[in-house]
N, C-alpha and C positions, 0 to 999 in steps of 0.2 A: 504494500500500500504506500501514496508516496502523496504527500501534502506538504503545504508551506510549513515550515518552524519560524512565524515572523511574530513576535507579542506586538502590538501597537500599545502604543503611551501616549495617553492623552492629558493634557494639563498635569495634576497630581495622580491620577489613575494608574495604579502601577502592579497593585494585585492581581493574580488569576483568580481564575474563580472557585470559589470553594467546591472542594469535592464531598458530591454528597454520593453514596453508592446507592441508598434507597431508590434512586430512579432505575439503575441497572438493574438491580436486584428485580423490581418488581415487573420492568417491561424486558426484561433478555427472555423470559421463560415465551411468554408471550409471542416476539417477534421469531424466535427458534421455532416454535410451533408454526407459523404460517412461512415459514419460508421453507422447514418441511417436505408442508400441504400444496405449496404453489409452486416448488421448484424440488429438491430433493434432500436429502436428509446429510448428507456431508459437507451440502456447500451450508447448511444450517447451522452445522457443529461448526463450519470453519467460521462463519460471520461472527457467532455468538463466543468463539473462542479468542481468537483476534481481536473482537470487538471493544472485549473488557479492556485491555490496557490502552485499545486506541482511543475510549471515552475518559479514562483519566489523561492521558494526551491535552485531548482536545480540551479539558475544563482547565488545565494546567496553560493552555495559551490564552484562554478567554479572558477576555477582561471582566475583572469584578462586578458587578451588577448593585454589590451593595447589598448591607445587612438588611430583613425580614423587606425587602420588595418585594413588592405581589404582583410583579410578573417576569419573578426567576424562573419563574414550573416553565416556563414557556421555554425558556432557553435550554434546560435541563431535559427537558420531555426533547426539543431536536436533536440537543447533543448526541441522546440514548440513539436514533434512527441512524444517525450522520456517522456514526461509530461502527455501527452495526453494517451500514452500506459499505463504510471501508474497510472493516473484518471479512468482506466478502472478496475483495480483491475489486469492488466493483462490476463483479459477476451480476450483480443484479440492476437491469436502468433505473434510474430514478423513476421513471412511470412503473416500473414494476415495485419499487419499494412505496413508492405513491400505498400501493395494492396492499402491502405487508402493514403499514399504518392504519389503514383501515380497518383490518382484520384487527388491531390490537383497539383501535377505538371501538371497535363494535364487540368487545369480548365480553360478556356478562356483567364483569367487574366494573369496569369503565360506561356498559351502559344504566346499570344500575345504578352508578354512582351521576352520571351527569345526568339520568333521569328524574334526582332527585330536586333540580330546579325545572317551572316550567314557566317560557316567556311569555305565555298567553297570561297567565296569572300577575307574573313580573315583568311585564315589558319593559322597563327601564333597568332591570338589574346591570346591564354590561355598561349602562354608560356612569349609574352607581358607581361599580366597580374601578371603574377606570376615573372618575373622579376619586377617589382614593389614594389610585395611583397617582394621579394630579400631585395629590399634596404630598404622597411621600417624596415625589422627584422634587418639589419646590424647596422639600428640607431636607434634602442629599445629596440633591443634582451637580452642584460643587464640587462635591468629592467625589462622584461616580458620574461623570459627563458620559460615557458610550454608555448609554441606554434610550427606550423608546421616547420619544416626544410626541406628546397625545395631544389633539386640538377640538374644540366641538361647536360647532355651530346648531345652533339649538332652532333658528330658524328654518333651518333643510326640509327637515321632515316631521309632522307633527305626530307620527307614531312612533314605539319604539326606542331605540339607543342606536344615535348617531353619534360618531367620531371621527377620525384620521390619527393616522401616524406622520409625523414629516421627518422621523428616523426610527431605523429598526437594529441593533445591535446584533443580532442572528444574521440578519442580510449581510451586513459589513463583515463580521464575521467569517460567515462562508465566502463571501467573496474575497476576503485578504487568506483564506488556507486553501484556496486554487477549488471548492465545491459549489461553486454557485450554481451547478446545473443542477444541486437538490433542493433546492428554494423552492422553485414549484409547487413540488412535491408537498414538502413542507408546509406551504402556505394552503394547499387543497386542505388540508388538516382542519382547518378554521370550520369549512360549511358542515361536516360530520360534528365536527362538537356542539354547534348550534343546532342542527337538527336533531341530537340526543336530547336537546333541553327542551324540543319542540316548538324550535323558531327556525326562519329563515336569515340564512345570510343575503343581502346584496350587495354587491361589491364589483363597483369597476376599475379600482386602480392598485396595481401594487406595486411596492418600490424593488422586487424582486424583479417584477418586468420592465424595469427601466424608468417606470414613473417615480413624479415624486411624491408620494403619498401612498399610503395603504387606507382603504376608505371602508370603514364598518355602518352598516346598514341593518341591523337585525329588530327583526319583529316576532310574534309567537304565528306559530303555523296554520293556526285557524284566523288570522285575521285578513280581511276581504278586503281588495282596493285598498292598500296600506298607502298613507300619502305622508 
């Protein structure tokens, strides 16, 4: 497998990112199993075998994100994938690990778990939530600059949780360790987790494809004419 070793420093940002094994631990068994089921059981062992030390790798060049930010899972939950694709030799396209992410979002675990919100009931929860994040980055953003920048325009849509990104740290990321062509991939992730919670995403821009914004548009899935 062969990737950049480049750390970027920004301003004071100089830490990697912490290693937490609980993501491996919990999606390796997972991803082994559908890569298995969808291609064959040795290139599984090698992804998941390889995998491990090239996910502490990969957290080891990351840049820090910053203590209890609530949207590290996001970076840790790609890492587990982006590891796993390079345990593999890149035997697998990225449209086929697209396929092996799905399989771990739709596994019982994960839908029961993001079953347990539903956006018809909460239609605002995600832009809640990313308000949150608003304020943890206004009182950290200083010391952890390479992270997301949320923006909302409340006038767009009068249903729902509307936002953007006008930077993604996973995008820079993979783009500075030579894997940008798993972005995609990666970013298909988004519409499976909202429709576990029984909403829809819309979304026309992502900074993966060269725009500059990632735009969230989410409603609950029974809602009619969402304007």
């Amino acid at each position: 497998m062969i990737y950049k070793n480049r750390h970027k420093i920004e301003g004071n940002q100089e830490k990697m990112m912490k290693y937490r094994g609980f993501y491996w631990k919990m999606f390796a068994p997972m991803m082994k199993k559908s890569i298995a089921h969808r291609f064959d059981r040795k290139l599984a062992d090698r992804a998941i075998r390889n995998g491990k030390a090239v996910y502490r790798k990969l957290l080891s060049d990351a840049d820090d994100l910053g203590p209890s930010n609530p949207m590290a899972i996001n970076a840790y939950f790609a890492y587990v994938f982006a590891a796993a694709w390079l345990g593999s030799g890149k035997k697998i396209t990225p449209d086929e690990m697209a396929l092996v992410m799905t399989d771990v979002l739709e596994s019982r675990l994960l839908r029961t778990f993001f079953g347990l919100t539903d956006l018809n009931k909460k239609p605002r929860k995600w832009e809640q939530d990313m308000r949150k994040y608003e304020a943890w980055y206004k009182a950290h953003g200083k010391d952890y600059p390479v992270n997301w920048v949320v923006n909302f325009d409340e006038n767009k849509h009068q249903d729902g949780s509307f936002y953007y990104f006008t930077r993604c740290p996973i995008c820079e990321f993979c783009q500075r360790e030579g894997i940008a062509e798993l972005m995609p991939a990666l970013c298909s992730t988004d519409e499976i987790m909202f429709r576990l919670q029984h909403g829809k995403l819309y979304r026309d821009h992502t900074i993966a494809n060269g725009d500059d914004i990632c735009d969230y548009w989410i409603v609950g899935d029974q809602a009619k004419e969402a304007q």
